[in-house]
N, C-alpha and C positions, 0 to 999 in steps of 0.2 A: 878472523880473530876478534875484530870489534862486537859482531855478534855474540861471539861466544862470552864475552866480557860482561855484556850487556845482562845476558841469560844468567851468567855467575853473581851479579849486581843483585838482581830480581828474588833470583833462588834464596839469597843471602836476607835480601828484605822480607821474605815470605818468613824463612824459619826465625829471626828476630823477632816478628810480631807477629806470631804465626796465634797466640793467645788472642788480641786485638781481633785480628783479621776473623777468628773464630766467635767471639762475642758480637761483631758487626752482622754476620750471618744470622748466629741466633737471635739479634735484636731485628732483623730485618725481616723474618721468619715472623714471629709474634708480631709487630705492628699490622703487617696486612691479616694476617689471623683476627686478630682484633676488627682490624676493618671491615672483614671480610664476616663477620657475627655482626656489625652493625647494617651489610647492605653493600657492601665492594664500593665498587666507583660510581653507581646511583648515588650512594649516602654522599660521597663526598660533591658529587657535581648539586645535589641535590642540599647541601649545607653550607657550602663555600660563604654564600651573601644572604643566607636565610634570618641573619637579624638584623634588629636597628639600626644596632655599632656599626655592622659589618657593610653595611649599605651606605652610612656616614663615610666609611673612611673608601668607600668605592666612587662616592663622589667627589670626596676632597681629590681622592687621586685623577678624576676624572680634570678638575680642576688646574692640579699641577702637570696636564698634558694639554692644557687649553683646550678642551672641550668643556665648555661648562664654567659658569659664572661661585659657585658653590664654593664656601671656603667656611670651617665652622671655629670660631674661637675656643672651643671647649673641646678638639681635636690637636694634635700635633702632626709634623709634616712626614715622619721619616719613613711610618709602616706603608701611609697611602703611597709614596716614594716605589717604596718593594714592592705592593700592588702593583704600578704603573708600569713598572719596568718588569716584573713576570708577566702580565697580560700579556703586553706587546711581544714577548718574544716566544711564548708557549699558550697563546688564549687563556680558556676562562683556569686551565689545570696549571697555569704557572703559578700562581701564589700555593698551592697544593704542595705541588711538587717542591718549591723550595722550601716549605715549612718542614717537610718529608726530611729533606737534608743539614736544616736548623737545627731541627729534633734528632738524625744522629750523631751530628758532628757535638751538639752540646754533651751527650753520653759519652761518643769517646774523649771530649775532652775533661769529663767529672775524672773519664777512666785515670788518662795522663795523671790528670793532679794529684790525686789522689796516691798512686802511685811514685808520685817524684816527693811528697812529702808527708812520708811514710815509709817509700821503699819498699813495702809490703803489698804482691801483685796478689795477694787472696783478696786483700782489703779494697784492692783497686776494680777487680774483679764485683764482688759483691757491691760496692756502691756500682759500679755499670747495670748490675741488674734490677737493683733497687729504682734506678731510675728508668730503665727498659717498662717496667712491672707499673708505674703510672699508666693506667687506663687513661684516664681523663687528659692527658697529655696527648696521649696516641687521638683521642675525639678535637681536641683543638686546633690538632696540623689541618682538618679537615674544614675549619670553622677558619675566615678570613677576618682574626682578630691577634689582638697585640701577643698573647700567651706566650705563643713560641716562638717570637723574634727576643721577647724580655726572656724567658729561659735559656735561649743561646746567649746573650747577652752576659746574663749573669755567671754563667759558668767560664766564660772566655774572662771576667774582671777574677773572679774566681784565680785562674790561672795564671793569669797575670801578676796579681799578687803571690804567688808561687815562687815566681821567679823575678821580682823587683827587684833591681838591682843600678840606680844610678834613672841617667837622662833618658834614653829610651824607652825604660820600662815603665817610667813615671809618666811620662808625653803618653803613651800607650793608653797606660788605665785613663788619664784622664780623657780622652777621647772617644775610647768607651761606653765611660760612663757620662758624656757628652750626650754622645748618639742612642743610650738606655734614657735618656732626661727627652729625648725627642722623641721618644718613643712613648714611657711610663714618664708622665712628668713627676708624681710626685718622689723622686730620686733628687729633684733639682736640692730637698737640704742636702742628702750625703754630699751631693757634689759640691757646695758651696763650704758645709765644714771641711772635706778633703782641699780646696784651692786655698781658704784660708790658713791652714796648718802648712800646706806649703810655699804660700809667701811670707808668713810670719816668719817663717823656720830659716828662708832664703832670701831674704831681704838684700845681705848684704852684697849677696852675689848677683842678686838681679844687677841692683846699682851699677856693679863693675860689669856684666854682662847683658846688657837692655835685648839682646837676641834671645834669652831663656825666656823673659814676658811673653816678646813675639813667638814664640813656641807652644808658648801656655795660652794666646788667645786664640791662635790657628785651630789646637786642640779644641777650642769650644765653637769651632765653627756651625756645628749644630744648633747647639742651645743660640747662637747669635742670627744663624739665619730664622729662627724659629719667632725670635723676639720682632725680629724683621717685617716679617708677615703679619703678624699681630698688629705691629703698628701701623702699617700700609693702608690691614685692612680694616681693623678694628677700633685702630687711633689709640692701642694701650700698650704699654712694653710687657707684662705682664708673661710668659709662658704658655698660659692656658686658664680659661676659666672654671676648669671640671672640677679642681680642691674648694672653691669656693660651694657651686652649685651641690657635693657631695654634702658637706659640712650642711647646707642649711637645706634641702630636700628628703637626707637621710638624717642624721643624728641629731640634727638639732628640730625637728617637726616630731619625732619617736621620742626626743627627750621633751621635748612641750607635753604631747601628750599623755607621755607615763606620771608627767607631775599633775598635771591640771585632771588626773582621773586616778588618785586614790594612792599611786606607787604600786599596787600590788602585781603579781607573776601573770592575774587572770588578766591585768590590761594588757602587757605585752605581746599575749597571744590574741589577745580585741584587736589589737592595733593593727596583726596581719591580715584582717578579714574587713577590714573598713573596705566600705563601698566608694569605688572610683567619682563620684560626688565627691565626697568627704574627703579624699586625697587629694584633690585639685583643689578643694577650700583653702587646704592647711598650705600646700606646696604657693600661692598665689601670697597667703598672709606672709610665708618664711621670704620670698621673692622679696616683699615690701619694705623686710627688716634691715635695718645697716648694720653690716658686719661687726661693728664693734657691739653693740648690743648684743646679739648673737653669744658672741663670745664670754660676754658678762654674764648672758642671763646662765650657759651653761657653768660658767664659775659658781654664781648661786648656786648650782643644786649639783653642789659636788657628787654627790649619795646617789640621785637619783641618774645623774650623767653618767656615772660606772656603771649602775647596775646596768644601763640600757649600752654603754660599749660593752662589757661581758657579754650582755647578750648575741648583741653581735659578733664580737668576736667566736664564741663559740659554736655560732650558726656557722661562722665561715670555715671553722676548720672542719664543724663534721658534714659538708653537703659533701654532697657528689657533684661531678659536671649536671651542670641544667639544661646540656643537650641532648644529654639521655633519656629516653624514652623512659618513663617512671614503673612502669613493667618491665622492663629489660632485666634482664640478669647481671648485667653489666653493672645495671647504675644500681643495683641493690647492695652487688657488690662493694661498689666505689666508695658507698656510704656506711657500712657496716666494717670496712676498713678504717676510713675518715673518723667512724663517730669512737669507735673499741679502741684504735689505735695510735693511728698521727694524729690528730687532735693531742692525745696524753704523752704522746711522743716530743711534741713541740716544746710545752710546759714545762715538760721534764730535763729537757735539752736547754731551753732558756735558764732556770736552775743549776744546772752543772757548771752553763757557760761562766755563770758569776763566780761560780767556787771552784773552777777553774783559772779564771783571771785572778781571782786573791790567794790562795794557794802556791800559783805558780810563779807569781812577782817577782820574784826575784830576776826572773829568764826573761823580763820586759824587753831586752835587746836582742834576743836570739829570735830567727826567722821563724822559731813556729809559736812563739805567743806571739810576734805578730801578727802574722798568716791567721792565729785562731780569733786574736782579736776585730780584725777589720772584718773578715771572713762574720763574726757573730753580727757586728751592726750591718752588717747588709742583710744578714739572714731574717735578722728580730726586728730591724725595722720596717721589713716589709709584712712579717707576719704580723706585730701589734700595732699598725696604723688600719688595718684591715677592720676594724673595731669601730671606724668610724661611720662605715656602711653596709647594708644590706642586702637580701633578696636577686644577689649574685652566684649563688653558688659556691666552687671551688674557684671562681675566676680572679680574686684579687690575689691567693697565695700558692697558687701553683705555680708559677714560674720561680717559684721559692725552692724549689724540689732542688733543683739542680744546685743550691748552697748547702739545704738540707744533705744532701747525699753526697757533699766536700766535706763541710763544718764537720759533721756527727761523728762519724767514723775516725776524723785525721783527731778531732776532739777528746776521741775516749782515746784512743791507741798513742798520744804524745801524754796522754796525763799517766797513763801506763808506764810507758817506757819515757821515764823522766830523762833517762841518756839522751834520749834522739835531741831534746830542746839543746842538750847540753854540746852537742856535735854539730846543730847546723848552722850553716854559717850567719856572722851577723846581718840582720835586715832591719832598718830603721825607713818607714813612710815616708817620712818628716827629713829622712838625713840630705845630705847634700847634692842639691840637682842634679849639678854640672858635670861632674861625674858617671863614665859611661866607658866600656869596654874599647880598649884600644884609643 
């Protein structure tokens, strides 16, 4: 009888999500297909720690298992973490393997979101595939780099705010996005504007309840052990020193040189062919500069510091992955998507978002201008900070896919059906912590 119970539980779970269960398959189908045109499990054993980065955070992690003295300040602690702990229990294919299961748990959970805030499983469906259909995502599970711990990351804060609702769900994302700041440091602003809107907001109830603080510092055990380290080892409370070293290696050495040689379009494409001589000149003098200067001399040259972010940004949205083999069909692909499409996709989406949020005002307290608002600054912040650097590829805004393919879709379909705003229930970020089911 228990058996049989068991088999009627199963049967019952199978045809409820018998859609899901069928999109895991066809997503599970196509990834190794993929794989399997770049080279099967040669490519992957053979790319896992094939770069600098990837080698960096194989030592740090080597580091956080005591072997090895290596610890790098312009690194964070959490991915060589996940490192350490897949080696050890599956060799050199456990970082593989779990990026394998990072990459589809974040897709079924775009699926979920999408679906609970919406209601519409065509729509939930089609974002599943839209995010399946990233090439370049499927090449990074392969690559021992941060990509697709911040794409599951993102889609899990994603969902979260989905369903915010009171003390748990708030502890939740912040811890999250905690452990995404230990990851991608530069999140550490959202995270500081989101804590500050939430002790402004609960001030009065921290006072009466000093256990909601203790909850909210627990939540940031990441970013606290991370400060940790730094200062152990570094002697700075700092995070990370990699916003810094970006700022003046990339954008501000490209903006020196686009001013001190004319302004015009033909320096900017000089600027990628300078001889590694002449790169180490400029990168040794930007080393030399103190940061506040830096920052002024880019104020000076308003004009010329956009034209040279535009540049960049728009290099980042039309590349393909840079571990593509530049003959591949793949990566012609990748880019001819990127340059035609998402690239104008983004632009056009950042646009709606704002005439979305003024349009719709009035529903500032209903769960899905919420949901589209927070949902937008995490999407657009990670896409237009990407402006700051270069000669990456798709690698600073790909793990943005996974907000792209919530944001867009629940975006256009709530601006649509203005009822949905009007029927889901209230959800305030900011509202009242303490507050929690049961």
């Amino acid at each position: 009888m228990i058996f049989n119970e068991y088999i009627d539980r199963f049967s019952l779970f199978i045809k409820k999500n018998r859609i899901l269960i069928a999109l895991i398959f066809l997503a599970t189908l196509f990834y190794f297909f993929i794989i399997d045109q770049l080279g099967g499990f040669s490519f992957i054993s053979s790319s896992l720690f094939s770069t600098g980065d990837s080698q960096e955070y194989l030592q740090y992690s080597r580091w956080i298992g005591g072997d090895g003295g290596y610890s790098n300040e312009g690194r964070t602690f959490f991915y060589p973490l996940l490192i350490l702990a897949s080696t050890k229990l599956a060799g050199s294919y456990g970082i593989w393997f779990l990026q394998f299961l990072l990459w589809l748990s974040a897709c079924i959970i775009i699926y979920i979101t999408v679906n609970k805030v919406t209601n519409n499983i065509s729509l939930a469906i089609i974002s599943f595939l839209l995010a399946i259909c990233n090439i370049s995502l499927v090449v990074y599970t392969a690559h021992a780099l941060t990509e697709i711990t911040a794409f599951f990351l993102l889609s899990l804060l994603s969902y979260l705010l989905s369903v915010s609702k009171g003390r748990p769900q708030k502890i939740s994302f912040i811890f999250c996005l905690s452990v995404l700041v230990a990851v991608k440091p530069q999140y550490l602003i959202i995270l500081s504007i989101f804590l500050l809107i939430i002790l402004l907001v609960n001030v009065h109830e921290i006072i009466r309840k000093p256990l909601i603080l203790l909850l909210v510092i627990l939540s940031l055990s990441p970013v606290i052990i991370q400060v940790g380290i730094n200062k152990i080892k570094h002697n700075t409370f700092s995070i990370t020193q990699i916003a810094d070293v970006t700022v003046r290696d990339y954008f501000y050495r490209k903006t020196k040189y686009f001013v001190e040689n004319n302004t015009s379009a033909e320096v900017l494409k000089e600027f990628e062919s300078l001889p590694e001589s002449e790169v180490q000149i400029q990168k040794k003098d930007a080393s030399q500069r103190d940061t506040k200067k830096i920052i002024l001399y880019l104020l000076k040259n308003p004009k010329q510091s956009m034209i040279v972010y535009w540049d960049n940004l728009m290099d980042n949205f039309r590349s393909g992955n840079p571990y593509i083999n530049n003959n591949h069909t793949l990566k012609k692909l990748s880019q001819n998507i990127n340059t035609n499409f998402i690239s104008k996709i983004h632009l056009v989406m950042f646009l709606f978002w704002i005439f979305f949020l003024s349009v719709r005002f009035s529903f500032f307290k209903t769960a899905g201008f919420q949901f589209i608002l927070w949902n937008g600054i995490l999407t657009f912040y990670l896409l237009f900070t990407s402006g700051i650097t270069f000669w990456t590829g798709d690698r600073i805004i790909v793990s943005a896919t996974s907000l792209c393919c919530i944001l867009y879709p629940c975006m256009v379909y709530l601006f649509i059906r203005k009822d949905q705003l009007q029927v889901t229930p209230k959800f305030e970020p900011t509202a009242s912590i303490h507050r929690y089911p049961g």
